[in-house]
C-alpha positions in Angstrom: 76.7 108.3 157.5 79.1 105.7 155.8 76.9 102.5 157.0 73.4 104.3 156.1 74.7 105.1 152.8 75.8 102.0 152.8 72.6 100.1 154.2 70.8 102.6 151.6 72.1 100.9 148.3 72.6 97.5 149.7 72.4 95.3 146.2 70.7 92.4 148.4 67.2 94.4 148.9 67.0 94.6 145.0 63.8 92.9 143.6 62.1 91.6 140.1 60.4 94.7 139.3 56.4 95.1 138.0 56.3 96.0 134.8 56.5 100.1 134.2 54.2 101.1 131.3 56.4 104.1 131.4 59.3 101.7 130.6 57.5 100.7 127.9 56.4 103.7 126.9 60.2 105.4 126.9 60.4 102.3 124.4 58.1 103.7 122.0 59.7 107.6 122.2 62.7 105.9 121.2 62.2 103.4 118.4 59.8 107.0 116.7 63.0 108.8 117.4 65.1 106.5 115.6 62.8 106.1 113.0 62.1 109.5 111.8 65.8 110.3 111.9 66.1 107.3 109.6 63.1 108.7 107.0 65.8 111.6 106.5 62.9 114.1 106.8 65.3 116.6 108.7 63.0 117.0 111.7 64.7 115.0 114.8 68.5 116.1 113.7 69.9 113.9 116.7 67.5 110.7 116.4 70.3 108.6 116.5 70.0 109.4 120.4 67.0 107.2 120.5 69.4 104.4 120.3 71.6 105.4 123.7 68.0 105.0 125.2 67.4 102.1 124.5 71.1 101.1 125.6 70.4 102.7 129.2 66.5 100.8 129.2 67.9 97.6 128.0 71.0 97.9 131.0 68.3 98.6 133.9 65.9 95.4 133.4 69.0 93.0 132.3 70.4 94.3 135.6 67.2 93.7 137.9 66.9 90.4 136.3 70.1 89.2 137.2 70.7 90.8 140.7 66.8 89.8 141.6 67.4 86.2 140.5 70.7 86.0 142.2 69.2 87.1 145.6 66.6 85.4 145.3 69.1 82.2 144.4 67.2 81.2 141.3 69.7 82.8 138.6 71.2 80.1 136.2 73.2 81.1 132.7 71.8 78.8 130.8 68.2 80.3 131.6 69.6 83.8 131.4 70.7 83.1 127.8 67.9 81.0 126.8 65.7 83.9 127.7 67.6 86.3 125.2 67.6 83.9 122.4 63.8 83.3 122.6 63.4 87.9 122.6 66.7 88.7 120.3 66.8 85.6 117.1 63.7 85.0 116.4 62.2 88.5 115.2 66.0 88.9 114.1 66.4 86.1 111.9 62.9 86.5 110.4 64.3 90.6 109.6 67.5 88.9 107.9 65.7 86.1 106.2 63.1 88.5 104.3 65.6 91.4 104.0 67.6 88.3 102.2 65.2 87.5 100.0 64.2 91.5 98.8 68.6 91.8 98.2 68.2 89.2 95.9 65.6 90.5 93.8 66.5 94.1 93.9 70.3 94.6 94.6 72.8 94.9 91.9 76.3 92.3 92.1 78.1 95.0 94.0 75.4 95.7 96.5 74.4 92.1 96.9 77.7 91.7 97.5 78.3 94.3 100.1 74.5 93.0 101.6 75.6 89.6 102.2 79.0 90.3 104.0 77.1 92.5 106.2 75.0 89.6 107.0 76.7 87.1 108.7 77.9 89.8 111.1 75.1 90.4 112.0 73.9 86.7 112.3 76.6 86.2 115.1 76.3 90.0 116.7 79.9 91.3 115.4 78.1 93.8 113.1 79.3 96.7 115.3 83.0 95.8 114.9 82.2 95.1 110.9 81.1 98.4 110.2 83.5 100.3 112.7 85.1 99.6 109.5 83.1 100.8 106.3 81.9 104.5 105.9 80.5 105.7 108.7 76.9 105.8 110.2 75.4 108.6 108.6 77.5 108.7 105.3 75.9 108.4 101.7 76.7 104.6 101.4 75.3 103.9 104.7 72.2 105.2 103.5 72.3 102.2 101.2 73.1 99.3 103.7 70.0 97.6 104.7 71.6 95.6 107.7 73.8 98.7 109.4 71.4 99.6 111.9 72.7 96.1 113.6 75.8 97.7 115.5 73.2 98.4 118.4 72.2 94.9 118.3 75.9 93.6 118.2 76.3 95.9 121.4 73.3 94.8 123.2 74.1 90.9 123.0 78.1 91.7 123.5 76.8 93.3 127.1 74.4 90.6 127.4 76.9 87.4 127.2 79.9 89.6 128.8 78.2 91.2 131.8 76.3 88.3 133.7 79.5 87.1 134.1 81.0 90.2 135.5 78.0 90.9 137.6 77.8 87.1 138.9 81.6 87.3 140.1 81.2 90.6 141.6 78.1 89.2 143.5 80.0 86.4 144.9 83.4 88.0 145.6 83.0 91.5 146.1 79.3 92.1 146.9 79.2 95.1 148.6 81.2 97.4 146.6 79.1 96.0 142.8 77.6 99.6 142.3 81.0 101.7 143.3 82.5 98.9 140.5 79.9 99.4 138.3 80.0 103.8 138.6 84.4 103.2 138.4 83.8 101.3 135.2 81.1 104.1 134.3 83.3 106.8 134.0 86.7 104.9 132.6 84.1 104.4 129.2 83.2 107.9 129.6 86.9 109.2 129.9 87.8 106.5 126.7 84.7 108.7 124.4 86.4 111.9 126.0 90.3 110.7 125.0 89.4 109.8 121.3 88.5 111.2 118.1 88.1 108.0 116.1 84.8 107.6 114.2 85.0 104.0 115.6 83.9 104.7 119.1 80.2 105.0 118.2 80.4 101.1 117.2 82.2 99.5 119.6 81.0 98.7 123.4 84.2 99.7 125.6 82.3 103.5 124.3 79.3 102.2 124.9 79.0 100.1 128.2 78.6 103.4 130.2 75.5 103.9 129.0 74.2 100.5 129.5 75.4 100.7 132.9 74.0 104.1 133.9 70.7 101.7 133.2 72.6 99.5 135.6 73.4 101.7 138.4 69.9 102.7 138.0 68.8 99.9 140.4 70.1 100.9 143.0 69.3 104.2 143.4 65.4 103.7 142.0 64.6 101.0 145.4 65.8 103.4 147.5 65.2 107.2 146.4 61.4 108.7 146.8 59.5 109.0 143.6 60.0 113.0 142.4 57.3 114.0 139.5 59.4 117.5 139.5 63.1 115.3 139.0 61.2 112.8 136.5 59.4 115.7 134.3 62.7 117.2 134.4 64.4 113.9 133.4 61.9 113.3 130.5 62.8 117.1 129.2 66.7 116.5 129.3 65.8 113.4 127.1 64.0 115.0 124.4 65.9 118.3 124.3 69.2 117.2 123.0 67.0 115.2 119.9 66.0 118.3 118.7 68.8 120.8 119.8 71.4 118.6 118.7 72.6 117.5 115.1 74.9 115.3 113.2 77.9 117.6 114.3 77.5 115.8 117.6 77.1 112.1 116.3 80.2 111.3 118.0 80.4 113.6 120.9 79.4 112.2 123.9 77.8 116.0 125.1 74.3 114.8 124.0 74.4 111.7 124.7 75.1 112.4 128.8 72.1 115.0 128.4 69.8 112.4 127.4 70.9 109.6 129.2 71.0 111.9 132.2 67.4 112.0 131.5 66.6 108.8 131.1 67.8 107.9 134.4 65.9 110.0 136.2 63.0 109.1 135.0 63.6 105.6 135.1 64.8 106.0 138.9 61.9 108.6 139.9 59.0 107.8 137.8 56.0 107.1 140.0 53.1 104.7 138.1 50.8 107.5 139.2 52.5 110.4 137.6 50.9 112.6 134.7 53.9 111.2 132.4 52.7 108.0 133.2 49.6 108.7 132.1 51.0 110.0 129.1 53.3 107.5 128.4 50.4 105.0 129.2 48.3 105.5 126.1 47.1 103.3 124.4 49.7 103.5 120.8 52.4 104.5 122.4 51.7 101.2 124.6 51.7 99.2 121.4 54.6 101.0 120.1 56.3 100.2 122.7 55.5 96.6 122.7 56.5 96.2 119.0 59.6 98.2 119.3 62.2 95.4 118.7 60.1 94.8 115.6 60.1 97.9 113.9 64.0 99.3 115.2 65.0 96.0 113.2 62.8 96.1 109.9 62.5 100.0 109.6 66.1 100.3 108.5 65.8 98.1 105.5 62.4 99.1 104.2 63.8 102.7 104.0 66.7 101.5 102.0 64.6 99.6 99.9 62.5 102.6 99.5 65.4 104.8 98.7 66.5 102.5 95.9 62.9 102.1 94.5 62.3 105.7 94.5 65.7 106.9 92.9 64.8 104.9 89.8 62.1 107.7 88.8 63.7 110.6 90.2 65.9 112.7 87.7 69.1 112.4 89.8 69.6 116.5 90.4 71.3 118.4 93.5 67.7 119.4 94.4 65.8 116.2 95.1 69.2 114.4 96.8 69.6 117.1 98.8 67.4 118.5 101.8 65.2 120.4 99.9 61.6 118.7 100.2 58.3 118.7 99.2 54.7 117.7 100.6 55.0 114.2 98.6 58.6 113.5 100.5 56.3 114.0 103.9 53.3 112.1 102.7 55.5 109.0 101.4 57.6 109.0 104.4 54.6 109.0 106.4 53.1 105.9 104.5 56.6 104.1 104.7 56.6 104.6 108.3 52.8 103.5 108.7 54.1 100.3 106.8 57.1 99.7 108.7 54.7 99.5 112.1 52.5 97.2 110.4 55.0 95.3 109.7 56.4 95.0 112.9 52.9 94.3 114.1 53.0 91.0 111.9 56.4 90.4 113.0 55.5 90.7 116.5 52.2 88.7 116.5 53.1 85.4 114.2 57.1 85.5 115.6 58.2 87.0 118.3 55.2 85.6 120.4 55.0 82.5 118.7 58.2 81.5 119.3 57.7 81.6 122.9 54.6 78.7 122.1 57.2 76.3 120.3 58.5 73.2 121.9 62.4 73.1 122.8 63.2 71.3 119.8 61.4 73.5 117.4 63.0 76.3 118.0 66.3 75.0 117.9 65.8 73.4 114.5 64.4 76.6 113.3 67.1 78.6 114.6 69.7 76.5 113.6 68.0 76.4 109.7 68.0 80.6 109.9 72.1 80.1 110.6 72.8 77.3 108.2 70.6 79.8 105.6 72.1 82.7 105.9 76.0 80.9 105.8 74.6 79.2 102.5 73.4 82.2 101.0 76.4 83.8 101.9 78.8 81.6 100.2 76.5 81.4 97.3 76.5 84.7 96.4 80.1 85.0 96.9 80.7 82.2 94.6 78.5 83.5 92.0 79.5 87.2 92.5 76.7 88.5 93.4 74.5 86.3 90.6 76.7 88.8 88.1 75.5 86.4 85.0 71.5 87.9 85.7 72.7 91.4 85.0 75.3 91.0 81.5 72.0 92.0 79.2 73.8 94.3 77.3 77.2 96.7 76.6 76.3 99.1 79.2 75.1 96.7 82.1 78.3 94.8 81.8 80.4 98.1 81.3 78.3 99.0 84.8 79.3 95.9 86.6 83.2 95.9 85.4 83.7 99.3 86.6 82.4 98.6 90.1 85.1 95.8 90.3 88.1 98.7 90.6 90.4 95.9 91.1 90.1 95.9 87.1 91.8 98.7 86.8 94.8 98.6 89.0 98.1 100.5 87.6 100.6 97.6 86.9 104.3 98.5 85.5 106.7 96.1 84.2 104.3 93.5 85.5 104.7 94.8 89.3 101.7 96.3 90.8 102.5 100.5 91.0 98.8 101.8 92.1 95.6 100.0 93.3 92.2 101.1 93.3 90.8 98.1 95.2 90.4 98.2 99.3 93.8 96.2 99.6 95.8 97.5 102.2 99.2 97.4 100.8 98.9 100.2 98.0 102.3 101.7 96.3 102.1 105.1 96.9 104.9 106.1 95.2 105.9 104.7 91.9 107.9 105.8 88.4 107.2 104.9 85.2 109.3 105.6 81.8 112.2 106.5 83.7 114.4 106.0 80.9 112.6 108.4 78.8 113.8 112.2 78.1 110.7 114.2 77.4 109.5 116.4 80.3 109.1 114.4 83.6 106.0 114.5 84.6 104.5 114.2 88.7 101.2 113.3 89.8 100.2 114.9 92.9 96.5 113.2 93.8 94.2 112.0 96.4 91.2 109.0 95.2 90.2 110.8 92.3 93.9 110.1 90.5 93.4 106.6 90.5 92.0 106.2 87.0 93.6 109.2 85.8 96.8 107.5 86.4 95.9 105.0 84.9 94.8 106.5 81.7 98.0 108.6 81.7 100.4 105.4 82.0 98.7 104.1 78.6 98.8 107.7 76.8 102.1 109.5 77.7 104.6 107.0 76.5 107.9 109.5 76.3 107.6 111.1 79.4 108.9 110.1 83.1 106.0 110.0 85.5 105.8 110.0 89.5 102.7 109.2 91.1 102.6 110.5 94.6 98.5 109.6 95.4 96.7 108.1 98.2 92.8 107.6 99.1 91.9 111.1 101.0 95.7 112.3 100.4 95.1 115.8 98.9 98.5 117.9 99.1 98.4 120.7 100.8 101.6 122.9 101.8 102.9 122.7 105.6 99.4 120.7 106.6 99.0 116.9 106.5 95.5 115.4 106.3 94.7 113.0 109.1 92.3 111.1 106.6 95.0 110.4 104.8 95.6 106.2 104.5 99.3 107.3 103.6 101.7 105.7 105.7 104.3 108.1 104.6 102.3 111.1 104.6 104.9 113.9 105.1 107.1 111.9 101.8 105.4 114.1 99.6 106.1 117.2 100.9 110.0 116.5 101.3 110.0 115.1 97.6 108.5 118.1 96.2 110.7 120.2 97.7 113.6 119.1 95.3 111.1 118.9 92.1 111.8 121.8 89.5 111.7 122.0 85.4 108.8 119.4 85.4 105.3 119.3 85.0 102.7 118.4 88.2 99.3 117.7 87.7 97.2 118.4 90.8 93.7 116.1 91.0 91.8 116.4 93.9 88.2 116.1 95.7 88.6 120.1 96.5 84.7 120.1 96.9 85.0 117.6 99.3 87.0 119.9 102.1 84.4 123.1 101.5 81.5 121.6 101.5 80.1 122.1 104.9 79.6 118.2 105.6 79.6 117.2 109.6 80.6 114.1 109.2 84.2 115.3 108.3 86.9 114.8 110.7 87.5 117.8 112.7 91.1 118.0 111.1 89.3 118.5 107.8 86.7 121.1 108.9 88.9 123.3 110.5 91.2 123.5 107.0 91.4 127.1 105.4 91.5 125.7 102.0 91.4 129.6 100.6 94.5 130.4 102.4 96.6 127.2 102.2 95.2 125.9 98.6 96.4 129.1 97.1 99.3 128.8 98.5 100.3 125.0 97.8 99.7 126.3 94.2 102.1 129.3 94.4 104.7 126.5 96.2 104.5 124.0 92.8 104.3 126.7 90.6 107.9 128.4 91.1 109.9 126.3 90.1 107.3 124.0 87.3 104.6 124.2 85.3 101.1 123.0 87.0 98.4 121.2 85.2 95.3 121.8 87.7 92.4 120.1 87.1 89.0 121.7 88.6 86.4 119.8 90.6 85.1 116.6 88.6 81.3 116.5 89.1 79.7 115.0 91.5 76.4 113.0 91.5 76.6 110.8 95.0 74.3 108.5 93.9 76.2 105.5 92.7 76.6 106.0 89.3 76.7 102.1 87.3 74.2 101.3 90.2 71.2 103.3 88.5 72.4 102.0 85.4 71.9 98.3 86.2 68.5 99.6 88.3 67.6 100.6 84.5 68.3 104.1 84.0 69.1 104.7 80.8 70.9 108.5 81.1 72.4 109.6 84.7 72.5 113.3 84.2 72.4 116.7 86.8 71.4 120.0 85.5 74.9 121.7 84.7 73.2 125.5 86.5 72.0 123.1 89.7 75.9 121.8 90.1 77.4 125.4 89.3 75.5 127.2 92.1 76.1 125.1 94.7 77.8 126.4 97.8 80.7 124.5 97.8 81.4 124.7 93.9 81.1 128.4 93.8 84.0 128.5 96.8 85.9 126.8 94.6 85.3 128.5 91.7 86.4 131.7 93.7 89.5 130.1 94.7 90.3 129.4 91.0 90.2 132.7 89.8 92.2 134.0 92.4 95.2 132.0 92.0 98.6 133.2 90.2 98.4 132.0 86.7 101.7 132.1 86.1 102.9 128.8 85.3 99.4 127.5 86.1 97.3 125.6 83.4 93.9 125.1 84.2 91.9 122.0 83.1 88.3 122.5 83.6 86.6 119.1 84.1 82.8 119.7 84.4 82.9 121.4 80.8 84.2 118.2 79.7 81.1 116.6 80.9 78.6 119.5 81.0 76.8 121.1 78.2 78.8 118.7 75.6 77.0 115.5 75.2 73.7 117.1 75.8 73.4 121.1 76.3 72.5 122.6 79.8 73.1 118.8 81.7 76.4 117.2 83.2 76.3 113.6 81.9 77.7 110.8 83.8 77.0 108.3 80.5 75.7 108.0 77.3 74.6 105.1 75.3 77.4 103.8 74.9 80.1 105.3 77.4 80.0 105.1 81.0 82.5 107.9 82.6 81.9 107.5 86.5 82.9 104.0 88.4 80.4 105.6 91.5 79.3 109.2 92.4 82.4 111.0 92.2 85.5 108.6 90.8 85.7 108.2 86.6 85.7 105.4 85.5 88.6 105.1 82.6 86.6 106.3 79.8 85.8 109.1 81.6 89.6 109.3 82.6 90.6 109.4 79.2 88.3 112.1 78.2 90.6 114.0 81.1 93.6 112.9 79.9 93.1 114.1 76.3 93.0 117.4 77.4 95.8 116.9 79.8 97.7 116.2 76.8 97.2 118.8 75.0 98.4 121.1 77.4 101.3 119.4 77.9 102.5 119.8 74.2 102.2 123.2 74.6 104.2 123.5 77.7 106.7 121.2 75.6 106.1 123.5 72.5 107.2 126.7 74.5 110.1 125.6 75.6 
């Protein structure tokens, strides 16, 4: 049984394979896939699936062209790779040159900015690893990023220089056991996705390389299994279903992803070229599709983010057109974008990716190595330039909009020694004093991202007071529980600190909304809290033994605030009855009235900001002011509106004594 098993999968019978229209035509399901997930219409929930078929595709037909060519005794790396230059750079660079070229003219400093360092990551396919590191996938700001779609890419090409060298040493040394090597190494990447919870594994290939070798293994099994219709209509089913029973929930759960890919290979392995789904898969646009798929997965990304920005100019920037809530136009526009987006790739495909393949040697490595010494130039010179900042200082507000998006401008510094930062730095003082010398009430600051300018604005106002900042980015306090999100290093400090605080005054600022809002990409940690129960609570803990300036829920507009302003829009507002009604606000609200007020002072933020400046809207600037630094943080104008009122409860506290 052992030897016709063996004689069965024997990796010397494999051959170049015909082309498969239905290959081609799996190309074209999942570039649609990916690109209606992307156009945010809400229909394919799980499109980002599209890309792990791809991943298995692109892992079947590297794999047959490197075991064919090897038996066959014609394989050579430098053709190997010489091959993948002429498919992967050139409609790649000619995405990154033009996408280059809109930044300039439509992106802000900051965004330009933020563009350009994404760029040469993706140049030199590392853009998986550079954004393993920024907000994830499917966040707000990713919405924004016109070059993020790359990770795949930065997969791909890490497989395709890593693995010819795997496959060519396991052909040579340890030939007959290459597909139990390959299946071993299958399900150590599968039991790696299964062992972590980090947001980083949907990036980074040692999560990835099973599915590109379940394309792989594929080879084996497809020259030696019978062609099934009954297992490749099945296989075509399990591909689809998880798209459209699946969600963002699942982004990073591998569930889906083995549902699909499952399907993928079994069509891939028993797929017959006579088979209705062949047929299907056969027609005529899908055929196309198929054929300019590279095309439009790599432009369709950046035209929608272009689109976004162009569109968000004339919207009035309420809860009700950011959110899911959509209208005949939304489907007609989307529809035209993504008519545009394959046009597009049709050019792209006709006057680059096949005339590349006409251009002598030389040509194409002058014009590839012109796209590289481009993209480093452009890269320094925006850098230098920051971001072409001098184009944008028109007026007060457009500077004001600028200066606040540098938060490095407003880190906390006492007695010349740097307390609290608000830039990305990594070594941030959680823990700092100031006016220690001072007798009036001591003062502690218990905070998570949205202290920062608060802090800030407090250090300048409340001179005769001692003050403790206890903050962190994501670092809400929360009795007996510590947030994983928390970048604290010391995150159980707090709670042992507080423990020993009495006769003072805390004031307790944090992104409440943040942890009810039903939002899957939170970590699991975070979805699972009972803020009602423990918030409550935390609150009745600081309360005993001080007095507890609460501050409710700042505002939120998740568009970037100074961003519209330099884009030209004059007033950022939200209707104030739009931000009241919404789910997670009204939680909150609930959990507010509930609480003990003894001891308890309650700030209320949004009617700082709503129906004040302008009755029956929540302002994010005026004329003159600008009070947010991005959707949700103040900016410290805004901060100091806060602070005034934080003050004056203070001096009562101090006045009841």
């Amino acid at each position: 049984m052992y030897k016709k098993i063996k004689k069965t999968f024997d990796v010397t019978k494999i051959k170049r394979i015909d082309y498969r229209n239905d290959i081609n035509g799996l190309r074209a399901i999942a570039v649609l896939v990916v690109l209606i997930y992307h156009s945010e219409l809400n229909i394919l929930k799980a499109g980002y699936l599209g890309v792990d078929i791809f991943f298995v595709i692109s892992g079947y037909l590297i794999t047959n062209i490197i075991i064919s060519e090897l038996n066959s005794d014609t394989f050579t790396f430098s053709e190997f790779y010489k091959r993948r230059i002429n498919r992967i750079l050139p409609a790649l660079f000619s995405t990154l040159f033009f996408t280059s070229i809109a930044s300039y003219l439509f992106l802000t400093p900051k965004t330009l900015i933020e563009y350009i360092n994404s760029l040469i990551p993706s140049t030199f396919f590392y853009s998986n690893i550079y954004f393993a590191n920024l907000d994830f996938y499917n966040s707000e700001p990713a919405r924004y990023m016109p070059l993020i779609h790359t990770w795949s890419l930065a997969v791909e090409e890490q497989f395709y220089i890593l693995f010819p060298l795997f496959v060519y040493f396991l052909f040579k040394y340890f030939k007959k056991y290459l597909l139990q090597i390959l299946i071993i190494t299958i399900f150590i990447s599968i039991y790696l996705n299964t062992s972590s919870d980090s947001l980083s594994k949907f990036y980074l290939i040692e999560f990835r390389i099973w599915e590109l070798l379940a394309g792989s293994s594929c080879m084996f099994f497809e020259k030696n299994l019978k062609k099934n219709s009954l297992f490749s209509y099945t296989g075509f089913i399990l591909m689809i279903f998880p798209i459209f029973y699946f969600d963002d929930a699942w982004i990073i759960d591998i569930e889906p992803k083995l549902l699909s890919i499952l399907g993928v290979t079994l069509v891939l392995v028993f797929n017959s070229k006579k088979s209705t789904l062949t047929k299907f898969l056969s027609f005529n646009l899908i055929q196309k599709i198929g054929l300019w798929s590279f095309s439009i997965y790599l432009i369709h990304q950046p035209v929608f983010v272009f689109y976004r920005l162009a569109s968000e100019k004339s919207l009035s920037i309420s809860w009700k057109n950011i959110e899911n809530q959509k209208t005949v136009d939304d489907y007609l526009y989307v529809l035209l974008i993504i008519i545009f987006i394959i046009f597009l790739s049709k050019l792209n495909y006709n006057f680059v990716e096949s005339k590349f393949y006409t251009l002598s040697n030389n040509s194409k490595v002058f014009i590839l190595l012109l796209s590289v010494f481009s993209f480093v130039f452009y890269f320094y010179t925006v850098n230098l330039t920051k971001g072409f900042e001098d184009r944008w200082n028109d007026n007060l507000m457009t500077q004001k909009a600028i200066n606040y998006q540098k938060k490095d401008n407003y880190d906390l510094k006492v007695n010349g020694e740097l307390c609290h930062i608000n830039s990305n730095q990594a070594a941030v003082k959680e823990f700092c004093k100031i006016n220690i010398d001072k007798s009036g009430t001591p003062i502690v600051v218990l905070g998570d991202s949205m202290s920062r300018t608060i802090i800030t604005a407090l250090s300048v106002r409340l001179k005769e007071n001692p003050i403790t900042f206890i903050t962190g980015d994501s670092c809400i306090f929360l009795i007996n529980l510590v947030n994983e999100r928390c970048t604290r290093s010391d995150k159980e400090f707090a709670t042992d600190y507080m423990s020993e605080i009495e006769d003072s005054i805390v004031i307790y600022i944090a992104d409440l909304w943040q942890k009810v809002d039903d939002d899957p990409n939170e970590l699991k940690s975070i979805k699972l809290l009972n803020l009602k129960n423990t918030f409550p609570k935390t609150i009745n803990y600081l309360s005993k033994n001080n007095q507890v300036i609460l501050l409710t829920q700042i505002p939120t507009y998740r568009t970037n605030v100074p961003q519209l302003i330099l884009e030209g829009k004059e007033i950022v507002k939200i209707r104030y009855d739009e931000w009241v009604n919404l789910e997670g606000v009204k939680i909150l609200e609930d959990i507010y009235l509930s609480l003990d007020k003894k001891n308890l002072h309650l700030v209320r933020v949004d009617e700082i900001f709503c129906d004040s400046f302008e009755p029956e809207y929540c302002l994010a600037n005026t004329k003159n002011e600008l009070f947010y630094s991005d959707p949700k943080h103040l900016s410290i104008e805004g901060a100091e509106l806060v602070v005034f009122e934080i003050q004056k409860v203070i001096k009562n506290i101090e006045n009841n004594k």
